[in-house]
N, C-alpha and C positions, 0 to 999 in steps of 0.2 A: 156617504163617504165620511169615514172619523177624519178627526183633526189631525190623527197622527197621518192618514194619507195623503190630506190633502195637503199639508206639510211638506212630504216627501215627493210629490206630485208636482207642488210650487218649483222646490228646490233642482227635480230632475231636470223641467223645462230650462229653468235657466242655467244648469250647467251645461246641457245641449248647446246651447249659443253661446255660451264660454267658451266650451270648449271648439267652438267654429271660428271661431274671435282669436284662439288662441294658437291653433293652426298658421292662422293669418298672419299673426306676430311672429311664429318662427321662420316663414317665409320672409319677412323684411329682418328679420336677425342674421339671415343665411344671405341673405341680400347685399346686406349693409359687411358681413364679414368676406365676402367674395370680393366689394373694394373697397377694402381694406386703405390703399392705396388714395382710392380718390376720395373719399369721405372726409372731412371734419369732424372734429371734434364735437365742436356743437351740435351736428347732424346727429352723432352717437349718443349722445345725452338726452336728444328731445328723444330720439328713439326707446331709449335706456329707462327713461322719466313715464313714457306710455306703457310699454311690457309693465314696471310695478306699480301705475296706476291699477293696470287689468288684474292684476295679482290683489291690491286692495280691494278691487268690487266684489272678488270672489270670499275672501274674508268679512263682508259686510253683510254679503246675502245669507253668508254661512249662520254669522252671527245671529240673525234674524229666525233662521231656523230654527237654532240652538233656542234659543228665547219660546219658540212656541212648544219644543220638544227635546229637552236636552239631550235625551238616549238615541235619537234618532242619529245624531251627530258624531255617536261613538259606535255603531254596527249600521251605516248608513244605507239605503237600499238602491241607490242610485250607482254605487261603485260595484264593482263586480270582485267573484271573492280573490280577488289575487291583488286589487288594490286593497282591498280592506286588511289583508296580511302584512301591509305596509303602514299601517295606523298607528300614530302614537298619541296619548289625548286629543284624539278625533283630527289628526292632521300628520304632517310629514315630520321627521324627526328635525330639529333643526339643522344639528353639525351635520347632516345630507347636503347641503347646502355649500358647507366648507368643501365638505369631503368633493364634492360635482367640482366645485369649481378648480381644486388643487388639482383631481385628475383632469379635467378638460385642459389645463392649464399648461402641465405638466412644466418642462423644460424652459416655458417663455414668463416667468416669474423670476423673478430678481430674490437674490438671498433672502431681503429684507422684508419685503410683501409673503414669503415663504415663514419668516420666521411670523412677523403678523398675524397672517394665517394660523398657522399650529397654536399661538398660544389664545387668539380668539377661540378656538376650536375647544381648547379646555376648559375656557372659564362658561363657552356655549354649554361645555358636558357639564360643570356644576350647575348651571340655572337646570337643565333638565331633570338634574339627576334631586332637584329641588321641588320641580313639581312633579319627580317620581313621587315624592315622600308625601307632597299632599294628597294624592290621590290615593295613596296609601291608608293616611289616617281619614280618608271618606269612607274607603272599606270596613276601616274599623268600628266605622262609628254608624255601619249599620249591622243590625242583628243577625238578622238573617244572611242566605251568601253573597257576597259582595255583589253589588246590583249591576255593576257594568261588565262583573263575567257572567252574568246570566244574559246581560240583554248580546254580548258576543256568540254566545254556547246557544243560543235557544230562534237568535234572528228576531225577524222582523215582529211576531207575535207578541215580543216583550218590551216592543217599545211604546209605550202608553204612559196616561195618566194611572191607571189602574196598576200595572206594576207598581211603579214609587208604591200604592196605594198598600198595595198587600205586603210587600218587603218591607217597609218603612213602620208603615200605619201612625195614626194621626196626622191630623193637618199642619202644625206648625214642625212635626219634624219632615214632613213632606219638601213641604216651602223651605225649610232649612239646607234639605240634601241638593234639591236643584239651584238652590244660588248658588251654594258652594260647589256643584259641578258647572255652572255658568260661570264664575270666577274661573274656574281652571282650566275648562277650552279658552276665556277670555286671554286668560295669561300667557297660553300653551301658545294660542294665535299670535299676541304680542309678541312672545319671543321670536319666533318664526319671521314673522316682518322684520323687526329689527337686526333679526339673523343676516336676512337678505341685504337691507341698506347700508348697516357696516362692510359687510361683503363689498358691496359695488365701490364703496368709499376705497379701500383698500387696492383695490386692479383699479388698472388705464380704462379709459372709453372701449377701448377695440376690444381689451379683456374681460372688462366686464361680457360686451355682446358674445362672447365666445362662451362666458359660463353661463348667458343665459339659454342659450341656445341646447346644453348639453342637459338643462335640468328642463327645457318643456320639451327637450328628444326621449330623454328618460319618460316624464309623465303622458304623454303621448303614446307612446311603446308601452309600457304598462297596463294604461287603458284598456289600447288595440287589443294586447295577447289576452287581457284577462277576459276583456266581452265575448273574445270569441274561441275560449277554452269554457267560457259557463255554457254561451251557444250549444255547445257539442257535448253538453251533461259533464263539466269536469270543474264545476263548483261546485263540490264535497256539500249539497244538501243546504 
């Protein structure tokens, strides 16, 4: 087995029980938003505090991957192809985030948490649209065709040490390209987390649990349709 499966192998297992783990959490989110009523504040919080712990561990494990195979993390083989259609430097777009929770939210947002919202939501689009631009001048700054739409366009075959190897060639621009794609899922990650904990700062306890609920309903349903439209041959190869 290469490094790069076993990689891939590591990382599948343990999103398997992520994602069992995370099931679980929307079951106590749909729990906790059912009373509504009888709940505490503090009850929502410690609830609120474990969901983005579990969101942290998945970004650490991520991280570690990245670290062993950067390309792996940007056409991952774990995701089925209709999550991968959903990919932005190897992860969720941020302002999805805003966007989930402003529709989950709708009507029960107060002007001011509304206007909040929308202008976090833009200064969210300039960090992305910031490390559009880096990953842009990555592309540029390899010769050959940009190495993360070949390892998209081509799958799993291109994700290795060997590619950087042949695209790039030499050793210190080798090492060069992968820090600097490590940096940018690093940052991409970053933002996304703090995407999240402004968010939650922003909505009540109870609102919070309600947008968290609507973004592991979303990731969950995603998952589900995409596993089993590739099941039945309808991952386009």
């Amino acid at each position: 087995m290469t490094d790069a499966n076993a990689a891939s192998s590591s990382f599948e297992a343990f999103l398997e029980g992520w994602m069992v783990r995370q099931k679980d959490y929307l079951d106590e989110l749909v729990s906790a938003q059912q009373r509504r009523h009888e709940m505490h504040d503090d009850e929502r919080r410690d609830l609120i505090s474990r969901v983005l712990s579990h969101y942290e561990q998945y970004f650490a494990e991520k991280s570690k991957i990245a670290h062993r195979d950067i390309l792996l993390v940007f056409s991952p083989p774990w995701f089925s192809s209709l999550e991968r259609s959903f990919l932005w430097i190897a992860g969720f777009k941020p302002t999805m985030m805003i966007q989930l929770a402003i529709q989950a939210l709708d009507d029960d947002l107060s002007e001011d948490q509304r206007q909040r919202l929308s202008e976090f939501s833009q200064e969210t689009k300039m960090e992305e649209r910031a490390l559009n631009d880096e990953l842009a001048k990555i592309h540029e700054s390899v010769a050959a065709p940009p190495l993360v739409e070949a390892a998209r366009s081509h799958g799993r075959l291109c994700l290795s040490e060997s590619v950087i190897a042949e695209e790039s060639g030499g050793g210190e621009v080798r090492r060069a390209l992968k820090i600097a794609l490590e940096n940018l899922v690093g940052n991409a990650d970053t933002l996304r987390i703090d995407t999240a904990l402004k968010v939650m700062k922003i909505l009540k306890p109870y609102q919070a649990v309600n947008a968290l609920i609507a973004v592991a309903e979303l990731q969950i349903k995603i998952r589900t349709s995409g596993t089993e439209n590739d099941a039945h041959g309808g991952g386009g190869g």
